[in-house]
C-alpha positions as CSV (number, residue, x, y, z in Angstrom):
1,X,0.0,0.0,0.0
2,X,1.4,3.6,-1.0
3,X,-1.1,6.1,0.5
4,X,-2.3,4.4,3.6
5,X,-4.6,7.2,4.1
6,X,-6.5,5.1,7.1
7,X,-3.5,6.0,9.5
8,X,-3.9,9.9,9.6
9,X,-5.5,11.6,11.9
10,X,-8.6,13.3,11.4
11,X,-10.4,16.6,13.6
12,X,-13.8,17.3,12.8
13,X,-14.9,20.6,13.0
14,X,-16.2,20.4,16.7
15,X,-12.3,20.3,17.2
16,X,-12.2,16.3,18.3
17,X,-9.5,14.7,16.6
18,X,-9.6,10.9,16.0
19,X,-6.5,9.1,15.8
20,X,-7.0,7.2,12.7
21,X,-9.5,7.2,9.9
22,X,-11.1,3.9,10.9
23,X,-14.3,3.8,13.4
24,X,-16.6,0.8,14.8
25,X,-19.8,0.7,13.1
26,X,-22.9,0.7,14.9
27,X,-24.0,-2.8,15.3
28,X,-26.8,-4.3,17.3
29,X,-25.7,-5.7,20.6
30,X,-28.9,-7.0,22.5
31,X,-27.0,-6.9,25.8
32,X,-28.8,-4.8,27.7
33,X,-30.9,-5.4,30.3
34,X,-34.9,-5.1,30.1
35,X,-35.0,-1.5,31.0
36,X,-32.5,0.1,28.6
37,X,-29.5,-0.2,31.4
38,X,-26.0,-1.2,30.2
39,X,-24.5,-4.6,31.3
40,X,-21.0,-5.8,32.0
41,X,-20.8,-8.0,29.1
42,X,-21.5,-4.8,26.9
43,X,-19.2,-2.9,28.2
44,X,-16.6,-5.7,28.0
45,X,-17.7,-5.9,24.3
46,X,-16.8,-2.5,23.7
47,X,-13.9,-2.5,25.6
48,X,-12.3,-5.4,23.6
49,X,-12.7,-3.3,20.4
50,X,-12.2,0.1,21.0
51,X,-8.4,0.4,21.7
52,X,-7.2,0.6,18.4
53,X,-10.3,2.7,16.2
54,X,-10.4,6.0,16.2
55,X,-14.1,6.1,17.6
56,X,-16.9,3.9,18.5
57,X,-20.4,4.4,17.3
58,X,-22.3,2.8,20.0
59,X,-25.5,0.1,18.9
60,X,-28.6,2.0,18.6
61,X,-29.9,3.7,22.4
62,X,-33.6,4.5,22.1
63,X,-34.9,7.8,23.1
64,X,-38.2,7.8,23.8
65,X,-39.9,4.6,25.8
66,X,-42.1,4.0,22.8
67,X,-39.1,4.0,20.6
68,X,-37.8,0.8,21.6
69,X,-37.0,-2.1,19.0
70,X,-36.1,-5.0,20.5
71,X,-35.3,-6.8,24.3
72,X,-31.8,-6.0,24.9
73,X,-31.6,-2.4,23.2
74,X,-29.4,0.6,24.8
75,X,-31.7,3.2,26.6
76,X,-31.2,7.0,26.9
77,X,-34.9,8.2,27.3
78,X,-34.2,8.5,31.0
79,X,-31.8,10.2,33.8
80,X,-31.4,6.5,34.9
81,X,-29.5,5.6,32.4
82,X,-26.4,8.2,33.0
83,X,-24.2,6.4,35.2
84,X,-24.1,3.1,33.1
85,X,-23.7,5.3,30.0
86,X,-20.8,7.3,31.6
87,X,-19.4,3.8,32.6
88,X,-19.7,2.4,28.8
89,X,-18.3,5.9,27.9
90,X,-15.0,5.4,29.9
91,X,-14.6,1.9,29.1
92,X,-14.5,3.0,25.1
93,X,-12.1,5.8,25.8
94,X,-9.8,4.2,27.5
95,X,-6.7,4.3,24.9
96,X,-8.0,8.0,23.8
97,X,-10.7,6.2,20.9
98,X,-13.7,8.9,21.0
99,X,-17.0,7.3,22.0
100,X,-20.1,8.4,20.1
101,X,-23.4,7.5,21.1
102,X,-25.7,6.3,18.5
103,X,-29.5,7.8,18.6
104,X,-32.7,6.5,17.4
105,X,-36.8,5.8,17.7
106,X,-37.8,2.5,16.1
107,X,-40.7,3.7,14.9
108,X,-43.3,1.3,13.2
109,X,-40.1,-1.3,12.9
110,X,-41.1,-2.6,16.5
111,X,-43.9,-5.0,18.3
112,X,-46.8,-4.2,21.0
113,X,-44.9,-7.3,22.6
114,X,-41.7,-5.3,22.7
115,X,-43.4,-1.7,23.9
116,X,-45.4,-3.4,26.5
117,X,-48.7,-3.3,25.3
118,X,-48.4,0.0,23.3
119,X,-49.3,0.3,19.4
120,X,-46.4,1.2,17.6
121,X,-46.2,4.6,16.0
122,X,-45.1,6.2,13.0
123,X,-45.4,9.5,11.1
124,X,-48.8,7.4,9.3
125,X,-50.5,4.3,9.9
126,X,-48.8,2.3,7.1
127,X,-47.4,-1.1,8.0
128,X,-43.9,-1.5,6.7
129,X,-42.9,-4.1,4.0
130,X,-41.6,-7.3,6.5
131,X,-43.8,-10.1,7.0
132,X,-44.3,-9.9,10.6
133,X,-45.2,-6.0,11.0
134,X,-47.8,-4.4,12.8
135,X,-49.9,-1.4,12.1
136,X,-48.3,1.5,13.8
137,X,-50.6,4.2,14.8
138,X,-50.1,7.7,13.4
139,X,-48.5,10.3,15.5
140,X,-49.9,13.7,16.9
141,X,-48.1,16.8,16.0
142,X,-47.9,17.4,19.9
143,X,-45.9,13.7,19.8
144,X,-43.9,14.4,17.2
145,X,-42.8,17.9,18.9
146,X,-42.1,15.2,21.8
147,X,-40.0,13.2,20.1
148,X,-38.3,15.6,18.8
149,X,-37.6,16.8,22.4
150,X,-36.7,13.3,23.7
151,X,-33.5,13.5,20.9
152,X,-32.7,16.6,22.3
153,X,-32.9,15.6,26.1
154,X,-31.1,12.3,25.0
155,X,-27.7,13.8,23.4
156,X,-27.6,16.2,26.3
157,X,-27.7,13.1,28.9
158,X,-25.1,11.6,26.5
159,X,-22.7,14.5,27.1
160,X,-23.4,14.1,30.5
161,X,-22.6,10.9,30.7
162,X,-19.0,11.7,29.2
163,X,-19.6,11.1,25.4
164,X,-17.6,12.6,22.8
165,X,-20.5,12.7,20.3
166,X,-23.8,11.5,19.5
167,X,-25.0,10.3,16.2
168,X,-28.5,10.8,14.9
169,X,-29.7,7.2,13.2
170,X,-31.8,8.3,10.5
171,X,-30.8,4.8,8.4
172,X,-32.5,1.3,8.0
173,X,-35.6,2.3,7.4
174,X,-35.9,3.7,11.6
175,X,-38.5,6.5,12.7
176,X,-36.1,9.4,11.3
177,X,-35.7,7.5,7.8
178,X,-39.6,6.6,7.7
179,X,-40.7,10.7,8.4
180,X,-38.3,11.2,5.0
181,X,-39.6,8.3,3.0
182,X,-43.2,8.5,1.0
183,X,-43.6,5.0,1.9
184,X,-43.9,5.4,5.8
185,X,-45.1,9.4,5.6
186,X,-48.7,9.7,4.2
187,X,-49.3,12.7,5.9
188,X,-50.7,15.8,4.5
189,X,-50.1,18.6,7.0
190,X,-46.6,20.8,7.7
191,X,-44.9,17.0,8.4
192,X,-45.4,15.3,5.3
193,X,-46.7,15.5,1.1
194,X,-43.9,17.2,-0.8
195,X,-40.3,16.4,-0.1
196,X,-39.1,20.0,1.3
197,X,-42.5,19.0,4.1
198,X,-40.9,15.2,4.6
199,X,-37.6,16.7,5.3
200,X,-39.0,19.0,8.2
201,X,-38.3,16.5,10.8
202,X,-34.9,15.8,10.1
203,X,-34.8,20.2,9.4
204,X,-35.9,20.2,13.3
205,X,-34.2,17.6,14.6
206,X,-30.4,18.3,13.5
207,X,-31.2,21.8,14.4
208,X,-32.5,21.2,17.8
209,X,-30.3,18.7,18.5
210,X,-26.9,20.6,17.8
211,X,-28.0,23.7,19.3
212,X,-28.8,21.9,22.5
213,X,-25.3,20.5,23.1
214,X,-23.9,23.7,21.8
215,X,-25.2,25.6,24.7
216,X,-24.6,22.6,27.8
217,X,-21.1,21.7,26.4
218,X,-17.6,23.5,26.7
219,X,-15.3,20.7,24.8
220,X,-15.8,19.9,21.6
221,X,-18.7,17.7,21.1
222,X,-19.4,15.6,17.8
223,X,-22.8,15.7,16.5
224,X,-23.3,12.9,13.0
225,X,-26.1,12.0,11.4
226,X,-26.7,8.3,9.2
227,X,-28.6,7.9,6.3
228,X,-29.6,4.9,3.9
229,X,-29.5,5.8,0.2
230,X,-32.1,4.3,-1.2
231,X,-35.5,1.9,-0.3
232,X,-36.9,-1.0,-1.9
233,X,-40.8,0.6,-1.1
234,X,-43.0,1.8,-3.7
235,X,-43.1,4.2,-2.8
236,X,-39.7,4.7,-1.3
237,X,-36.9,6.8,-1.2
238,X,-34.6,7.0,-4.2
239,X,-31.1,8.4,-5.0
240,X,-32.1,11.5,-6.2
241,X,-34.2,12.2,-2.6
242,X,-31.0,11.5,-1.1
243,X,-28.8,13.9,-3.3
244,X,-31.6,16.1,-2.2
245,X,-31.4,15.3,1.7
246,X,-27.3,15.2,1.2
247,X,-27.6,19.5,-0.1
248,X,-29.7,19.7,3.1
249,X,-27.6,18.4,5.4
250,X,-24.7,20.1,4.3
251,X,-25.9,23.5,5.5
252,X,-26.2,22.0,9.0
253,X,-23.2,22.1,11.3
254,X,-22.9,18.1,11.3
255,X,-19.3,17.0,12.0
256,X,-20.1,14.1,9.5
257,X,-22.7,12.2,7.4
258,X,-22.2,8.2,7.6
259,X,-24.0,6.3,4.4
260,X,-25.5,2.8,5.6
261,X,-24.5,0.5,2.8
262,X,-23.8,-3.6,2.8
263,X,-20.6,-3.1,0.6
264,X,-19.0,0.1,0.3
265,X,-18.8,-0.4,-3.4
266,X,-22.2,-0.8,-4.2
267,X,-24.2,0.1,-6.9
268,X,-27.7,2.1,-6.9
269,X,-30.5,0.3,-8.3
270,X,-32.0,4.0,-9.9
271,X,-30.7,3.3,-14.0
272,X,-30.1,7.4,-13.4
273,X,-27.0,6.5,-11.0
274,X,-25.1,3.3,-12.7
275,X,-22.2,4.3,-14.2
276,X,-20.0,4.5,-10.8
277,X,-20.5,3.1,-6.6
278,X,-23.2,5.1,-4.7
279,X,-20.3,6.4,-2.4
280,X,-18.8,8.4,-5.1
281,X,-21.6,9.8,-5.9
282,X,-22.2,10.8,-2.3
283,X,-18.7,12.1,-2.3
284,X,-19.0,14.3,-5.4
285,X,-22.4,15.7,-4.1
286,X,-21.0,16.8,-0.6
287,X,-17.6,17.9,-1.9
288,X,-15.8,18.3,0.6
289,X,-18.2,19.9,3.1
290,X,-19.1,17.8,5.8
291,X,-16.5,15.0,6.1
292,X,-18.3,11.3,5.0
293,X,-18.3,7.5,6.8
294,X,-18.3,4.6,4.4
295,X,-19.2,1.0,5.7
296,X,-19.9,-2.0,4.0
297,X,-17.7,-5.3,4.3
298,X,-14.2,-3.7,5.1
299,X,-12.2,-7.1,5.3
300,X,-8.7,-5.7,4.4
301,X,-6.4,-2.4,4.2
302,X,-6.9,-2.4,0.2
303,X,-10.5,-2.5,1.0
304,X,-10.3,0.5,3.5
305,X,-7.8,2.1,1.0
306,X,-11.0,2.2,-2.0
307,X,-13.4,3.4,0.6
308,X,-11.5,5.8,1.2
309,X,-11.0,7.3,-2.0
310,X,-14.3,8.4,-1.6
311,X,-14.9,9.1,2.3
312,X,-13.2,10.8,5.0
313,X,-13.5,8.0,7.1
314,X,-14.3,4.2,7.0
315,X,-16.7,2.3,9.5
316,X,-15.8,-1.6,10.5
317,X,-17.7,-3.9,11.8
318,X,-17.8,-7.8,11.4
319,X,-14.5,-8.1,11.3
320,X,-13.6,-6.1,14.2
321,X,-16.6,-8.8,15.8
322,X,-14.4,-11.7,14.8
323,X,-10.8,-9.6,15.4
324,X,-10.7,-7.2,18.0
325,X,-7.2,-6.0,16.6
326,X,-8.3,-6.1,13.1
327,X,-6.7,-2.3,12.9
328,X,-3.3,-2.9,14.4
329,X,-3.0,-5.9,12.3
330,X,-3.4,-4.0,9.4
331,X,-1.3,-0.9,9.8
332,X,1.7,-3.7,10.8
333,X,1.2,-5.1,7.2
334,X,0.3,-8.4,9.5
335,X,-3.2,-9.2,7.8
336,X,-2.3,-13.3,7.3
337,X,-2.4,-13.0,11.0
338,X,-6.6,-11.7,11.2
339,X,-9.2,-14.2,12.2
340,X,-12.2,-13.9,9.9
341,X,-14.4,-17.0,11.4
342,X,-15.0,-17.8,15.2
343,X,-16.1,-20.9,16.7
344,X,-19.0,-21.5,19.0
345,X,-16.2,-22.4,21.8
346,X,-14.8,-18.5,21.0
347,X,-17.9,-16.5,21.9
348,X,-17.2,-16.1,25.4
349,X,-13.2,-15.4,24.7
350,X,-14.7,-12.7,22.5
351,X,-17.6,-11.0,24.4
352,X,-19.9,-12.1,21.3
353,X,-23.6,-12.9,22.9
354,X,-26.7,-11.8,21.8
355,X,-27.4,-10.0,19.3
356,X,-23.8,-9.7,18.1
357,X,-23.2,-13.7,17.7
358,X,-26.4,-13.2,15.5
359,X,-25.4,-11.2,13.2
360,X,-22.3,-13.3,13.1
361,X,-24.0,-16.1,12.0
362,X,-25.6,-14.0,9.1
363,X,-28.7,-14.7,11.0
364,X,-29.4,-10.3,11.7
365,X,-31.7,-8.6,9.6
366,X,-29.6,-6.0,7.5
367,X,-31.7,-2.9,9.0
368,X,-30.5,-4.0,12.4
369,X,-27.2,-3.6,12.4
C-alpha cells in the first residue's frame, strides 16, 4: 500500500480529533438489560474493540420509551441511564478512541410485545414491508414535537454521561428515515406530502439537537447523522431524494454524514445513478463539506484504502466482531495474522452474545445492524 490514508488523523470541525481514519460501526448488541440499562458484558464488548479505532459508534440507544426495537436495546430516554452510559463511555475511551453514542426511535419497525402493550407509532398508519409488522398508529403533532424533544434531552444526557458525540440514526428504514420516505409518511399537513414537508423532521431535529449540546457543552462535542440511500418501497426513497437530503444536510453544522451501505462499493438500483459506486456519488455531491463515513464489508487495508477514495472515514464492523485488533494488524502489514471466522467455543473469549453472535452467523436482519 502507497497512501495508507487510514492511518492519519482526522479533527472534525467540533475540534475532536480521531487518531486514525477507521471507526466501529454501529451494530446491534442486545446486551442490555430489560430497561434500557447497560451490562458488564456490553461494556466488556466494547472495551475489547475500542483500543485501536479511532471512535466507536455505540449500537442504537432509544430515546423515547415507545421508541424501543427489541429486548436487549441501549436506553437514553431517561436520567437513569447516565451512570451506566458514563461507565460504557469510559470503558470505550480508554486508549484516547472517541465514544459516540448512537441515537434513534424504532418507529413502526417494532412490536406491542416489545413496547409493552403500546401500538407502535409512526409519522402514518402504514405497515412496513416485512412479513411480521404491525400497524403502527399515526402520531400527533404534539408527539412528534415530543419526540423531537426526547432526541434533544437524549444527546444532552449523552454529554453528561461523558460522550464525545452522538449520532443521529436516521438509516434502516428507523422513525427518522420513515418521516423522510413517502412510503412510511402519508401525511398531509406541515410534516409530510412534498419532499421539502418530509424533510422538516430531520430540518428540526439536526437543528435542535446541535444547538442543544452547543449551549450545555464546553469541549468539543461531535454531533453525526446516518442515512440509507435508497429503499426498496413503492413508494420509497430513491437516489435523487438523497442527493436532495445530502444539499440539506450540508448546511447543518454536522461534524459528518455516515452512508449505511452492505458493501462500500455498491451500486444504486435507480438506472439514473449506474455508471459508478453510490459512495462516489455521495462524495461528489458533498464535496468536501461535511466529512463522510463509508461502511460495508471492510475485510482488508486495500479494502479500507478504496473506501476511502471516496470518504473521509471508514466504518468496520464484522470483522472487528471476529478480530478485535483487526486495525493494528493492518497498519503492521500483518493481515495473514486476522481471524475472519469464530467458533461456537470463541464467543465467550470474544464477548460475542446476543445479538452480536447473530449477526455473526448472518442470521441479523440487515436494518438492524
Amino acid at each position: 500500500m502507497t497512501n495508507e490514508k487510514y492511518r492519519r488523523p482526522f479533527t472534525f470541525k467540533s475540534g475532536q480529533t480521531l487518531k486514525n481514519r477507521f471507526v466501529m460501526a454501529p451494530m446491534t448488541t442486545k446486551m442490555s438489560f430489560y430497561d434500557g440499562v447497560i451490562t458488564e458484558d456490553e461494556k466488556r464488548y466494547y472495551q475489547m474493540r475500542s483500543k485501536e479505532v479511532g471512535a466507536v459508534i455505540t449500537a442504537a440507544a432509544n430515546v423515547s420509551e415507545n421508541g424501543k426495537g427489541w429486548e436487549g436495546e441501549l436506553g437514553v430516554h431517561d436520567d437513569k441511564h447516565i451512570a451506566g452510559l458514563s461507565e460504557l463511555a469510559s470503558s470505550i475511551k480508554v486508549n484516547g478512541t472517541k465514544a459516540i453514542l448512537q441515537l434513534y426511535h424504532g418507529g413502526r419497525m417494532t412490536h406491542a410485545s416489545v413496547l409493552k402493550g403500546m401500538q407502535p407509532v409512526a409519522p402514518s398508519s402504514v405497515k412496513a414491508l416485512r412479513p411480521d409488522s404491525e400497524m403502527p398508529r399515526g402520531l400527533e403533532e404534539e408527539e412528534i414535537v415530543q419526540i423531537i424533544d426526547d432526541f434533544k434531552g437524549a444527546a444532552i444526557r449523552a454529554a453528561k454521561a461523558g460522550f464525545d458525540g452522538v449520532e443521529l440514526h436516521g438509516a434502516n428504514t428507523y422513525l427518522i428515515q420513515q418521516f423522510f420516505s413517502p412510503h412510511s409518511n402519508r401525511r398531509s399537513d406541515k410534516w409530510g406530502g412534498s419532499r421539502d414537508k418530509r424533510f422538516r423532521f430531520i430540518d428540526e431535529l439536526v437543528d435542535s439537537v446541535t444547538a442543544a449540546v452547543e449551549e450545555i457543552t464546553t469541549d468539543p462535542f461531535i454531533v453525526g447523522y446516518r442515512f440509507s440511500p435508497e429503499e426498496i418501497e413503492d413508494p420509497g426513497i430513491r437516489f435523487n431524494d438523497t442527493l436532495y437530503l445530502i444539499e440539506q444536510l450540508c448546511q447543518k453544522p454536522l461534524d459528518y454524514l455516515h452512508v449505511s451501505l452492505r458493501h462500500y462499493d455498491q451500486v444504486s438500483q435507480s438506472k439514473d445513478y449506474k455508471d459508478q459506486p453510490i459512495l462516489k456519488y455521495l462524495h461528489e455531491q458533498i464535496n468536501g463539506r461535511v466529512p463522510l463515513i463509508s461502511v460495508g464489508d471492510i475485510r482488508t487495508g486495500e479494502d479500507a484504502e478504496k473506501a476511502l477514495k471516496n470518504s473521509e472515514l471508514a466504518a468496520v464492523g464484522r470483522v472487528l466482531l471476529s478480530d478485535p485488533n483487526w486495525i493494528n494488524k493492518v497498519m503492521e502489514d500483518k493481515e495473514d495474522m486476522i481471524r475472519y471466522d469464530v467458533t461456537e467455543e470463541e464467543r465467550d473469549l470474544l464477548a460475542l452474545t446476543n445479538g452480536v453472535w447473530g449477526f455473526m452467523q448472518g442470521m441479523m436482519p440487515e436494518r438492524l445492524k
